[in-house]
N, C-alpha and C positions, 0 to 999 in steps of 0.2 A: 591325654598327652603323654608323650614318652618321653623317658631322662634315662638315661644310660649310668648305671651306678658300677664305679671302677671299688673291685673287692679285695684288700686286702691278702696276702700268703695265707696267716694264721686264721682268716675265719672260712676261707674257700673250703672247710669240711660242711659248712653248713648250705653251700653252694651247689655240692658235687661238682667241687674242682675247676669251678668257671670263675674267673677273672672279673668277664663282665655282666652285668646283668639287666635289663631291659624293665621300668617299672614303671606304673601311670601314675601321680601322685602331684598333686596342686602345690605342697609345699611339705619339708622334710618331716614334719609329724606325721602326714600322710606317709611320705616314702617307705618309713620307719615302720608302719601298720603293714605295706606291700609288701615287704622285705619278708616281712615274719608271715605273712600268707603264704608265698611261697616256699620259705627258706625258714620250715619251723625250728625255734631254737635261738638263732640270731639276733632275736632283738634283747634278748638278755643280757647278750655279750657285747649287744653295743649300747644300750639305755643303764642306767641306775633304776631304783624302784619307782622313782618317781617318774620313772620315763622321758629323762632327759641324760642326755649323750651322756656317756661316759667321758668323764677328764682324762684318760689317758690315749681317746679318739679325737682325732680332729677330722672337720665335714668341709670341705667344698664344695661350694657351687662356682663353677666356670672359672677355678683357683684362688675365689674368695670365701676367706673363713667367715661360717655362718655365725659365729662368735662375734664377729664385726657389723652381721649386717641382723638380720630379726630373729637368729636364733632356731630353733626348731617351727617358726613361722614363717622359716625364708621362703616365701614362694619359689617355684619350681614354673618353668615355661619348656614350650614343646623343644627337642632337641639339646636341652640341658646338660653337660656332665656333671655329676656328682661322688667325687672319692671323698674314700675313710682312709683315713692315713694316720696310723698308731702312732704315738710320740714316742721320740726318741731321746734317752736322756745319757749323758756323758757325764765324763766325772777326769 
């Protein structure tokens, strides 16, 4: 199944420069293994060592935070969006 994963500015060096990126992946721990197949490096900078997302990334699926729904077991269905969208903090 395919899910189209929208890539942040700051991590598109581990992309070469693409935006979007096309990956098969049942649910975001999978995505998260694909990502880094491809795109070695990246799952560093989006995982902690335990291999769960970094707090300062927030994950989408279809503009719902996976924080809300099963987490890094949110399942994934064919034609999916999936953005990472760094948090922004103000003062």
């Amino acid at each position: 199944m395919s899910v189209k994963v929208l890539v942040p500015t700051a991590l598109q060096k581990f992309t070469n420069d693409r935006a979007t990126l096309e990956c098969n992946a049942n649910n975001i721990g999978e995505l998260l293994d694909s990502l880094e197949q491809s795109c070695p490096g990246i799952k560093g900078r989006l995982c902690d060592e335990k291999g769960e997302p970094r707090r300062f990334l927030n994950f989408y699926v279809n503009s719902e935070d996976i924080r809300f729904l099963d987490g890094t077991q949110t399942s994934l269905q064919d034609g999916d969006e999936v953005s990472i969208v760094p948090a922004v903090a103000g003062g």
